[in-house]
DSSP file (Angstrom, degrees, kcal/mol; ACC not computed):
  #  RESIDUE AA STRUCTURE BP1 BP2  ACC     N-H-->O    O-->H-N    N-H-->O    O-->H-N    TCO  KAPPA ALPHA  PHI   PSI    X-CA   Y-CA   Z-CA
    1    1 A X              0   0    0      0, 0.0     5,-0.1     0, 0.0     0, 0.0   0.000 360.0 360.0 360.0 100.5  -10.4 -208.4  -90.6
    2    2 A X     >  -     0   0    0      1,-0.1     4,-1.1     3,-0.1     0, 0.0   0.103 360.0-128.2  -7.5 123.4  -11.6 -206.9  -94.2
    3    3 A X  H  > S+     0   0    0      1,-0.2     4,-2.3     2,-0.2    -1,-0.1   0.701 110.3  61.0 -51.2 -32.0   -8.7 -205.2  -96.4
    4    4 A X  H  > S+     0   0    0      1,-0.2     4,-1.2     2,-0.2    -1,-0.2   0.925  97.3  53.0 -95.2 -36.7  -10.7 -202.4  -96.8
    5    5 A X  H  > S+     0   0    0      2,-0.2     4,-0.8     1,-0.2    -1,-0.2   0.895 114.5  48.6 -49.1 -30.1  -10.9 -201.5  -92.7
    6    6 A X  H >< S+     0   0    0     -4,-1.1     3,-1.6     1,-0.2    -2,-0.2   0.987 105.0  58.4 -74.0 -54.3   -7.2 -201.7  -92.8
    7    7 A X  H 3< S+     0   0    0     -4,-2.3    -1,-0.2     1,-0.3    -2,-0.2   0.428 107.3  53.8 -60.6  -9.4   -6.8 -199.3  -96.2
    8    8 A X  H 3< S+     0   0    0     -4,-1.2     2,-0.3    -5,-0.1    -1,-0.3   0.600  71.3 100.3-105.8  16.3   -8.3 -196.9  -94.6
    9    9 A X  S << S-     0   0    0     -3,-1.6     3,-0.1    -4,-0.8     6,-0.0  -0.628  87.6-102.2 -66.8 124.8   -6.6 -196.3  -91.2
   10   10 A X        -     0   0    0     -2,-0.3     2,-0.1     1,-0.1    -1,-0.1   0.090  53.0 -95.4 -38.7 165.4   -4.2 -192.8  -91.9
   11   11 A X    >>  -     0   0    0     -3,-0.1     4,-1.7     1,-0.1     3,-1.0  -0.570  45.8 -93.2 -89.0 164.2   -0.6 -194.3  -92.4
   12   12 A X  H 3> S+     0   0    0      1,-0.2     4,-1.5     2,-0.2    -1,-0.1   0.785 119.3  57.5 -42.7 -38.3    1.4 -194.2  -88.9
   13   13 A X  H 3> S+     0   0    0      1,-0.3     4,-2.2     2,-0.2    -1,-0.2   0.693 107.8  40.2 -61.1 -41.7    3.1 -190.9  -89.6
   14   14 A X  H <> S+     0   0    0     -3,-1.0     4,-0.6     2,-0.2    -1,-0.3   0.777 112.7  55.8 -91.2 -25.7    0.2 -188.9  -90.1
   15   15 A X  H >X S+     0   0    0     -4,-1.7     3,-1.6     2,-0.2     4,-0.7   0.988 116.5  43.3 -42.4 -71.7   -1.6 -191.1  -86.8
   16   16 A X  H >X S+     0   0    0     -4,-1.5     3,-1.6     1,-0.3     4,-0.9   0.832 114.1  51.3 -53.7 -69.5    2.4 -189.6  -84.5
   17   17 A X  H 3< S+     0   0    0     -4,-2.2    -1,-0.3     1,-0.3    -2,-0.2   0.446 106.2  48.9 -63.3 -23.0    2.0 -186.1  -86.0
   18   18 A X  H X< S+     0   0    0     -3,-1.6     3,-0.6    -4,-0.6    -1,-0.3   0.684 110.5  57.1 -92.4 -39.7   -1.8 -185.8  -84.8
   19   19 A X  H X< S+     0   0    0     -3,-1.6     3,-1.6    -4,-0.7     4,-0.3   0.694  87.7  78.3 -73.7 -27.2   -0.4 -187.0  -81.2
   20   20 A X  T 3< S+     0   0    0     -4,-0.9     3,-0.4     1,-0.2    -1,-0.2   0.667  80.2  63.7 -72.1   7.6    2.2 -184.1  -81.0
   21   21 A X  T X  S+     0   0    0     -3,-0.6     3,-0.6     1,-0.2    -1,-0.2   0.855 104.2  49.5 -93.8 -19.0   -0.4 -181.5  -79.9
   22   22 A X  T <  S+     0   0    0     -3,-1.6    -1,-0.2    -4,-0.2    -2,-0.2   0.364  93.6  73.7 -75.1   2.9   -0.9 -183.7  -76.5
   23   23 A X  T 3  S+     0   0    0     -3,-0.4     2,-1.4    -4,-0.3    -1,-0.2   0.507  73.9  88.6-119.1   8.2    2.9 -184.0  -75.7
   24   24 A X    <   +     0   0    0     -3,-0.6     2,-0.3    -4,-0.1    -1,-0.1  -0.738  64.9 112.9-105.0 101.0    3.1 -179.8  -74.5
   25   25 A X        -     0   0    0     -2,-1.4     2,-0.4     2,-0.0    -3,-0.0  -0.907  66.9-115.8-171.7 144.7    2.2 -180.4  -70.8
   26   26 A X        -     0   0    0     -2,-0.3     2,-0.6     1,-0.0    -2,-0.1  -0.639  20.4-153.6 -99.1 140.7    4.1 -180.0  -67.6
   27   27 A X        +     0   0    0     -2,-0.4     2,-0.3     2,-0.0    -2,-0.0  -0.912  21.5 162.3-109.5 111.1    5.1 -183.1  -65.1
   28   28 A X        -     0   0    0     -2,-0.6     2,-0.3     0, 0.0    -2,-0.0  -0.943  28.6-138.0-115.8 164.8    5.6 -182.5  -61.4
   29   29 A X        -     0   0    0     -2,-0.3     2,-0.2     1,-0.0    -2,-0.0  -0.750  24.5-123.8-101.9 140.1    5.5 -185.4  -58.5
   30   30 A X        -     0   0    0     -2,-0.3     3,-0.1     1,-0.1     6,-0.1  -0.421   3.1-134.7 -74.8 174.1    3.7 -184.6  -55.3
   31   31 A X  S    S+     0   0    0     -2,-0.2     2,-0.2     1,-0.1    -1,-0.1   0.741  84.5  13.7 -96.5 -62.1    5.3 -184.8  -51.9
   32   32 A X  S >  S-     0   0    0      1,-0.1     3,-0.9     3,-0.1    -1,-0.1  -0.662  86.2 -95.2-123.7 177.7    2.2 -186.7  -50.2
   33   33 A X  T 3  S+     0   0    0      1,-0.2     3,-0.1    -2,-0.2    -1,-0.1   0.943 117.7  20.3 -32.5 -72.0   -0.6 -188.4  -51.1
   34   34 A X  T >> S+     0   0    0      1,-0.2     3,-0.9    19,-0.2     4,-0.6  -0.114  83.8 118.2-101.5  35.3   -3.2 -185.8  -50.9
   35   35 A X  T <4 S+     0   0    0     -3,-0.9    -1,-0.2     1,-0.2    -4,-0.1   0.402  70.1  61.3 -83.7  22.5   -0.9 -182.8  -51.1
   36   36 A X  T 34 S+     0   0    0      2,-0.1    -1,-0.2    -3,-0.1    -2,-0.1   0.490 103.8  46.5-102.4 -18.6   -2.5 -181.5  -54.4
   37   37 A X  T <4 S+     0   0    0     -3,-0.9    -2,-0.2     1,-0.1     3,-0.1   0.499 124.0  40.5 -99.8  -8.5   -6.1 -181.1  -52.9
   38   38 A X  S  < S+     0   0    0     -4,-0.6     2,-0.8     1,-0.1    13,-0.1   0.371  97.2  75.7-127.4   5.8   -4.1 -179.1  -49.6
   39   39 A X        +     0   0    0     11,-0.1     2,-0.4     8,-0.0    -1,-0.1  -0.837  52.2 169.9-125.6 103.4   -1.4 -177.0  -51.0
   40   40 A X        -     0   0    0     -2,-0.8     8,-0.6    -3,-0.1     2,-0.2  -0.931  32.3-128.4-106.9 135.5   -2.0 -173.3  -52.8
   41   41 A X  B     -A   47   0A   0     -2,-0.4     2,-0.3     6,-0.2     6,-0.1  -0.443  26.0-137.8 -69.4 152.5    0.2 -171.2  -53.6
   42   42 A X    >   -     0   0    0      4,-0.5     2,-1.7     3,-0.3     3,-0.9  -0.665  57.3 -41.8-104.8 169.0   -0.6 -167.6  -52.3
   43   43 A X  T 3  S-     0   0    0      1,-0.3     3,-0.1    -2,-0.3    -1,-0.1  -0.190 110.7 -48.3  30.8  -2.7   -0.2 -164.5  -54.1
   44   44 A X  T 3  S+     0   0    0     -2,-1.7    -1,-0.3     1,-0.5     3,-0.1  -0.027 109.5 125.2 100.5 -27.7    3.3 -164.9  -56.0
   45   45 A X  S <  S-     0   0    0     -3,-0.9    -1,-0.5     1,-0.1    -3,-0.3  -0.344  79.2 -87.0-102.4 173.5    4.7 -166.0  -52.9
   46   46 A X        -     0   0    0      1,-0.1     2,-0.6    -5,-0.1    -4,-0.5  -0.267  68.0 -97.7 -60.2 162.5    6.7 -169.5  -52.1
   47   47 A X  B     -A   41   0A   0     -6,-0.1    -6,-0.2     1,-0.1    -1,-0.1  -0.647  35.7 -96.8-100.5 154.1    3.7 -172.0  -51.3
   48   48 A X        -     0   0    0     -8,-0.6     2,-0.2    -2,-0.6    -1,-0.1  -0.105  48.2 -92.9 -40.1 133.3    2.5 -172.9  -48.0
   49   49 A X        -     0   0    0    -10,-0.0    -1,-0.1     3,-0.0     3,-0.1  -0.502  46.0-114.5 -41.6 127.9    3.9 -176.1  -46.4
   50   50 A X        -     0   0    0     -2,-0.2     2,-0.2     1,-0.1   -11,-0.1  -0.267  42.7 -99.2 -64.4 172.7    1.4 -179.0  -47.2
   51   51 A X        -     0   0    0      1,-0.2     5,-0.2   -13,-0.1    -1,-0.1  -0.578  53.1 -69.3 -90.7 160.0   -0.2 -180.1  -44.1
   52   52 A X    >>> -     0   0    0     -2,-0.2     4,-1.7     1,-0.1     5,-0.6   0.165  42.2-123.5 -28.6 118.9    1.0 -183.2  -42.4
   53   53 A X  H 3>5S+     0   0    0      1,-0.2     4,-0.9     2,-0.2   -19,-0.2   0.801 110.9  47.7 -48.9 -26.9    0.4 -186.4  -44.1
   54   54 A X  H 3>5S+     0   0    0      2,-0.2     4,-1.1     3,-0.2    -1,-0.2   0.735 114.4  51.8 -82.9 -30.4   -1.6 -188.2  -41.2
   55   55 A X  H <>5S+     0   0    0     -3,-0.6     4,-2.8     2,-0.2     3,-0.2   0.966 111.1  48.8 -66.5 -46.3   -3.8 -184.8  -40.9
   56   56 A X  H  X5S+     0   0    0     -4,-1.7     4,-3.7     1,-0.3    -2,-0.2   0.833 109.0  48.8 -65.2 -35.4   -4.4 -184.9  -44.7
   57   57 A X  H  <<S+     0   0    0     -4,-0.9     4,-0.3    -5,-0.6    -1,-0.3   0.795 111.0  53.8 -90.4 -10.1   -5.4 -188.5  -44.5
   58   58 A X  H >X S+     0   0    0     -4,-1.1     4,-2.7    -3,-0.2     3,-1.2   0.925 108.5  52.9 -43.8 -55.3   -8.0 -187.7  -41.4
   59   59 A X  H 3X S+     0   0    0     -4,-2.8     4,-2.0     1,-0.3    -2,-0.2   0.935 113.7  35.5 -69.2 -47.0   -9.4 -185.3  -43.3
   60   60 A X  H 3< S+     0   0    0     -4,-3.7    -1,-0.3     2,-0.2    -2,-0.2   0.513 113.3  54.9 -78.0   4.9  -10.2 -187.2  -46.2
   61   61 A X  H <> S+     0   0    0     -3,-1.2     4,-2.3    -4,-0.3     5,-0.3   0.637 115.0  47.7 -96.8 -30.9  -11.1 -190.4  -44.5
   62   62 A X  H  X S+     0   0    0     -4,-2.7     4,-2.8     1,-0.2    -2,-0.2   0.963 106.6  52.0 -36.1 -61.5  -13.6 -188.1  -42.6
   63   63 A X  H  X S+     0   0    0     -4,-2.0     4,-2.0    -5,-0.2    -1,-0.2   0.691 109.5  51.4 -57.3 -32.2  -14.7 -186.6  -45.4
   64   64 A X  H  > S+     0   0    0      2,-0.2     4,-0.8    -5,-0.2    -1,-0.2   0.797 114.0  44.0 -78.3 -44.4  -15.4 -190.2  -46.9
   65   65 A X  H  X S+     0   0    0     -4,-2.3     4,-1.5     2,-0.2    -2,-0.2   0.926 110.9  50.6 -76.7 -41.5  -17.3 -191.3  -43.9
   66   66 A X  H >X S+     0   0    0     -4,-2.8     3,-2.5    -5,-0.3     4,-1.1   0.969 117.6  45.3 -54.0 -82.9  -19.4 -188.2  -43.4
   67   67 A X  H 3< S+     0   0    0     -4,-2.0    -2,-0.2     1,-0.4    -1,-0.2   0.364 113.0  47.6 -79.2  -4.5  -20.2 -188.6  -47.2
   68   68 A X  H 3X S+     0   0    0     -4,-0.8     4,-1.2     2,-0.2    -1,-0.4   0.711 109.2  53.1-110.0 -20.5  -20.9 -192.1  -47.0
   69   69 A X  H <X S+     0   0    0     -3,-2.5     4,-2.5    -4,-1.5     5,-0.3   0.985 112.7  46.5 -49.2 -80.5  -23.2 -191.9  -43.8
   70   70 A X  H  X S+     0   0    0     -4,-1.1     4,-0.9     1,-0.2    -3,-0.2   0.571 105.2  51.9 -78.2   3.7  -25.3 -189.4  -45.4
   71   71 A X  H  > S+     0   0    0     -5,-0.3     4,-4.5     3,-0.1     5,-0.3   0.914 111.9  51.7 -75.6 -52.1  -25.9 -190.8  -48.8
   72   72 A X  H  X S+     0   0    0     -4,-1.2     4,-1.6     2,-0.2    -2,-0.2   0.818 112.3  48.0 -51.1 -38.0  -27.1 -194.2  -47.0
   73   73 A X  H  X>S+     0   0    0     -4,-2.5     4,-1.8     2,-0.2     5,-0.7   0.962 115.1  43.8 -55.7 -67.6  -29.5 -192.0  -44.8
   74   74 A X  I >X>S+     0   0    0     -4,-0.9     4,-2.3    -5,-0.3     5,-1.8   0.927 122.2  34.3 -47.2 -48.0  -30.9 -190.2  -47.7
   75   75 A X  I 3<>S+     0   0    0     -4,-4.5     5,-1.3     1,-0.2    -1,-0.2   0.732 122.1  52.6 -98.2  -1.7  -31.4 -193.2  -50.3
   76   76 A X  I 3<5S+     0   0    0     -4,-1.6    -1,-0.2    -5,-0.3    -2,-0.2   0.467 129.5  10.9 -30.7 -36.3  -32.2 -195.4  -47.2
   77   77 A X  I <<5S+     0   0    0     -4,-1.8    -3,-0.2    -3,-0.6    -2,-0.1   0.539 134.0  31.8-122.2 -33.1  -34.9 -193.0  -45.8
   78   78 A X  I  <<S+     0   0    0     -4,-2.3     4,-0.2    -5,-0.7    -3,-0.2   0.739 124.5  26.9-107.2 -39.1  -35.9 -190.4  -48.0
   79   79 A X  I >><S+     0   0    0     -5,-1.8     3,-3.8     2,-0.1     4,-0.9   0.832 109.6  63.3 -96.0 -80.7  -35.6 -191.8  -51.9
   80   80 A X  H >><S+     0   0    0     -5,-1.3     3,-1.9     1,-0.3     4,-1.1   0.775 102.1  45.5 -30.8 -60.8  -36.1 -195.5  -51.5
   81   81 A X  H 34 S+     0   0    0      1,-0.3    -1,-0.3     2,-0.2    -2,-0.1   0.887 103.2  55.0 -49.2 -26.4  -39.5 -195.6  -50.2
   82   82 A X  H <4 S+     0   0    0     -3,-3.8    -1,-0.3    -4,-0.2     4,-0.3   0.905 123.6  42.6 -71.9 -30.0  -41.1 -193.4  -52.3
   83   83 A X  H X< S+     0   0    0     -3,-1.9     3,-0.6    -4,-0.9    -2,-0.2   0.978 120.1  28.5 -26.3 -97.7  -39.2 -196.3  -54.8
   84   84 A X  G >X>S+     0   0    0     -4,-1.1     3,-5.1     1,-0.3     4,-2.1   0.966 105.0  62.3 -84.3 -78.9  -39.7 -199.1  -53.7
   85   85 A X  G 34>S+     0   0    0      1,-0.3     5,-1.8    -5,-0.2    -1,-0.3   0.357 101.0  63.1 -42.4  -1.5  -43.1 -199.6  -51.5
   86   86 A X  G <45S+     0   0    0     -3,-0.6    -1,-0.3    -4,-0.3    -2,-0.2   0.419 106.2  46.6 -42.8 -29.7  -45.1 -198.7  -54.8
   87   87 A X  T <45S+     0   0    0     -3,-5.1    -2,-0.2     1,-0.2    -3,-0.1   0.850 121.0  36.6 -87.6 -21.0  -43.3 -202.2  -56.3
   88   88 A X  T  <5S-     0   0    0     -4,-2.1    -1,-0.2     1,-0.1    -3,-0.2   0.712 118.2-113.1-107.4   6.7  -44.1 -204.2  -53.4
   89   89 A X  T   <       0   0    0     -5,-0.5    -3,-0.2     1,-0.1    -4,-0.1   0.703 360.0 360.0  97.2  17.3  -47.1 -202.8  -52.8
   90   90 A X      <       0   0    0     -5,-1.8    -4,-0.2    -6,-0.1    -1,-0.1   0.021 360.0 360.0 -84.1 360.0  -47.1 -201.2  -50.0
């Protein structure tokens, strides 16, 4: 590596001091997997119980499967041909 890429990296200090603006941020742990996409708080008020873990992970495996069904329909039926049979010539 060239002397001069090195002589010009800021010295560490002023690198640390640049870093301190990232370090004001609050850490909480979730309870369940997906309990951040299924618990609001209301109003003020104490927050709702998340929902059950096994419901949470229905819903999103659902959600996964719906969303993965209909993209394969769409670029399967609707997009690819208009695609693809002009390169092969169809």
């Amino acid at each position: 590596m060239p002397d001069s890429f090195i002589e010009g990296l800021p010295p560490a200090a002023e690198g640390l001091a640049e870093g301190e603006k990232f370090s004001d941020f609050k850490l909480h742990t979730i309870d369940n997997s997906f309990g951040s996409w299924f618990a609001f708080e209301g109003n003020g008020k104490e927050a709702a119980p998340p929902p059950s873990e096994t419901r949470t992970s229905l819903a999103v495996w659902i959600g996964l499967l719906v969303g993965n069904l209909l993209s394969r329909f769409i670029m399967s039926f609707l997009t690819m041909p208009y695609y693809v049979n002009p390169l092969l010539g169809r």
